[in-house]
Each structure stands twice: as structure tokens, then as C-alpha cells.
N, C-alpha and C positions, 0 to 999 in steps of 0.2 A: 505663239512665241515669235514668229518671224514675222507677224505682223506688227507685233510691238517692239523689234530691233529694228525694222523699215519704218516706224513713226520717229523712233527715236534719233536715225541717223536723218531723215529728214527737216526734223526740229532742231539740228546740230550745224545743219548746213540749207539753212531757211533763205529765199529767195530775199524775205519781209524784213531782213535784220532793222532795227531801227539804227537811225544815224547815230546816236550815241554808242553803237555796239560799233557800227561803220569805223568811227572816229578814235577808238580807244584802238582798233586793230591797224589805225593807216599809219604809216610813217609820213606819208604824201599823199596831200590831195587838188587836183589838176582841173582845169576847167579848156578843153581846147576841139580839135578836129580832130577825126581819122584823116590823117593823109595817105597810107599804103598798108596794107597785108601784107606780109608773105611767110612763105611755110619753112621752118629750118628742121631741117633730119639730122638725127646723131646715128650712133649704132645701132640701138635698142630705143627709141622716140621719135617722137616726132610733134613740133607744136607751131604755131601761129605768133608771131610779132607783128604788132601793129607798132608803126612811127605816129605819133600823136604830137600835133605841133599845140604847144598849151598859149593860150590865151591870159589863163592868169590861176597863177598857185595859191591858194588856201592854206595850206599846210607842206612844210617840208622845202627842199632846196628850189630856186627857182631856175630851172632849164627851160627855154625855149622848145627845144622837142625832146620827149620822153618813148621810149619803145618798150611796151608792155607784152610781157609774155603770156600767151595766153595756152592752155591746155588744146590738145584736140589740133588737127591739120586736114587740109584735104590733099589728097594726094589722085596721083592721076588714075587710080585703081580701085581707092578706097576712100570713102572720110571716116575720119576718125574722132568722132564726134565725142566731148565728154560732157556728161547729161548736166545739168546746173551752169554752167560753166557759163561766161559771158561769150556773147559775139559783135566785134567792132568792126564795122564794114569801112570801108573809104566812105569818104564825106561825112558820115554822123554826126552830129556836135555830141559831146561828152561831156560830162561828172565822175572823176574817176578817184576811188580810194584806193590808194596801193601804197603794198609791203614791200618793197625792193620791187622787183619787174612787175610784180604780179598781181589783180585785182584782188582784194583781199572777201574774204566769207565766203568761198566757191562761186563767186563772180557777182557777188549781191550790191558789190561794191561800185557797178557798173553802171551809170542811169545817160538814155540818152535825153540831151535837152530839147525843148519846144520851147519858144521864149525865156519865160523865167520859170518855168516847170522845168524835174528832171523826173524823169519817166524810167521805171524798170520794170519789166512783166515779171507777177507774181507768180509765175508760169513758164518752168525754163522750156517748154516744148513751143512757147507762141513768139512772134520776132522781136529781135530787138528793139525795133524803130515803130514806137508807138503808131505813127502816123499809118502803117498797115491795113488798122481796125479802126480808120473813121474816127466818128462820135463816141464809140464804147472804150476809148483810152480809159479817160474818167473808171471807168468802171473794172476792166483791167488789169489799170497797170497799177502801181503802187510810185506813188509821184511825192516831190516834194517844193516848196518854193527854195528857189535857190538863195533869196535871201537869208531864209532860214536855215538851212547850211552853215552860208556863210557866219552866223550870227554864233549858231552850234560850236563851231569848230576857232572862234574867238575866247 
């Protein structure tokens, strides 16, 4: 039984969403840089905003920079890591679908670029930045041409 509630909450928040699933969840969708991290604490939270300077918007209002909230912080004691969830480091080039701040499909919505590739690991435990694992991207990550995207989301 609790094997098939951990496949099912699995298959509800799949790394693999296909872009049409991306697309009907995004308000906005961005094509730009990480510029900065940083960690904002409330009373009872704590999360990560990355300032992402967009290059060019697909879908949704077009801003210059957008700051996405992302789940999960590190803190000077602890990280606080949430499992699935995307990670946007400075510098990255980005594909990003998002709901108001937030990456949408527990961070599926995150692809970082290589050319005209946009690369997401099928595997929220392996990094974000393709380039980590060599030649075995391909094999990896779950990638898409960005024209086709763009084409998508026309």
C-alpha cells in the first residue's frame, strides 16, 4: 500500500512532465540568466529567490528581471533541501515555466540551456547543470529543442 501511494505521489509530481502539461500550468514562461541567489527567512520558512535577468519571454508579461521563489534554503546550520524541487545557481542559462514566483510541477518546469537544448535531470537527486555528467547528458537528462518550445507554446 505504501508502495503504491509513493508511485502515485511520484507520477503526480514527475520530473518528465511533458511541455504541454509545462504549458497549460505556466502563466509565464522566460528564457534568461541566473544572476543571484539568496535565502529569505519568515517565522516558520525559509526559501531561496533567485533574480533571473530574462533574455526573452514566450509566454506572460515581459520584465526584464523576474525573481523566482524557489522552495528549500541553505542556511548557516542546515540545508534545507526540498526533494524534486529545482535548483538555479548563478550564471546558468535558463527555460523557466512559472506560476506567479514559482517554477511550476514541483520544479519540472526548470530546464537549464546548452545551445538550443534545454536540459532537466529526470533525477531530482543529480545537478542541475547538465554539463556536470560529460557525454551522458543525452542519456540523463530529459532535454528539449528550444525551438520546439517556442513553437509549443505559439
Amino acid at each position: 500500500m505504501i508502495a503504491l501511494l509513493m508511485c502515485m505521489l511520484t507520477a503526480l509530481a514527475s520530473p518528465n512532465a511533458p511541455i504541454q502539461e509545462l504549458k497549460d500550468q505556466a502563466d509565464r514562461v522566460v528564457i534568461g540568466e541566473v544572476l543571484t541567489t539568496r535565502t529569505h527567512r519568515e517565522d516558520h520558512n525559509a526559501y531561496t529567490i533567485a533574480t533571473v535577468r530574462v533574455w526573452e519571454t514566450l509566454r506572460g508579461s515581459a520584465d526584464p528581471i523576474v525573481e523566482v521563489r524557489l522552495p528549500g534554503a541553505m542556511l548557516p546550520t542546515q540545508d534545507l533541501t526540498v526533494y524534486g524541487q529545482a535548483k538555479l545557481h548563478t550564471g546558468l542559462e535558463v527555460l523557466l515555466f512559472l506560476k506567479g514566483e514559482q517554477v511550476v510541477s514541483m520544479g519540472a518546469g526548470a530546464f537549464v540551456l546548452l545551445g538550443e537544448r534545454a536540459y532537466r535531470s529526470g533525477n531530482p537527486r543529480m545537478a542541475s547543470d547538465p554539463r556536470t555528467v560529460g557525454h551522458h547528458a543525452e542519456s540523463l537528462y530529459v532535454s528539449h529543442e528550444v525551438d520546439a518550445v517556442r513553437a509549443a507554446l505559439q
